[in-house]
C-alpha positions, 0 to 999 in steps of 0.5 A, a space after each residue: 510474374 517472371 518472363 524468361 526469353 531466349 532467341 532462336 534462329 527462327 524466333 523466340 522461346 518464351 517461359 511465363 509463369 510465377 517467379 519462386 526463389 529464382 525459378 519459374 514455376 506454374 508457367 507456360 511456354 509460347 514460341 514466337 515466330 521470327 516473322 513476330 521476334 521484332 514486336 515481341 521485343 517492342 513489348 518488351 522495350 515498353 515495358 522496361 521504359 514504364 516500369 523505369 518511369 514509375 521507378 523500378 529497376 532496369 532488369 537485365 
C-alpha cells in the first residue's frame, strides 16, 4: 500500500493505491478539505509512531 499527500491552499490531495516500482498503481484519489487537513495529519502521525514502534523505518 502506497500513500502519497500533497498540500493544497484548501486542504489536501490524497493518492492510495498499491505501490509498483516507485509508483502507485490501482488507486484511488480523495481530496480532503482544509476544515479536516489537521486530522488527517493526525492519522498519519500515528501511524508513523506505530510503524517506528514495531520497528519499521521512519518513512519521509
Amino acid at each position: 500500500m502506497a500513500v502519497e499527500v500533497k498540500r493544497r491552499d484548501d486542504g489536501l490531495s490524497l493518492r492510495i493505491g498499491v505501490d509498483v516500482k516507485g509508483k502507485i498503481v490501482e488507486g484511488a484519489r480523495l481530496d480532503v478539505p482544509a476544515a479536516h487537513q489537521a486530522d488527517v495529519e493526525a492519522l498519519f502521525e500515528r501511524a508513523r509512531e506505530r510503524r517506528i514502534a514495531a520497528g519499521g523505518a521512519p518513512l519521509g
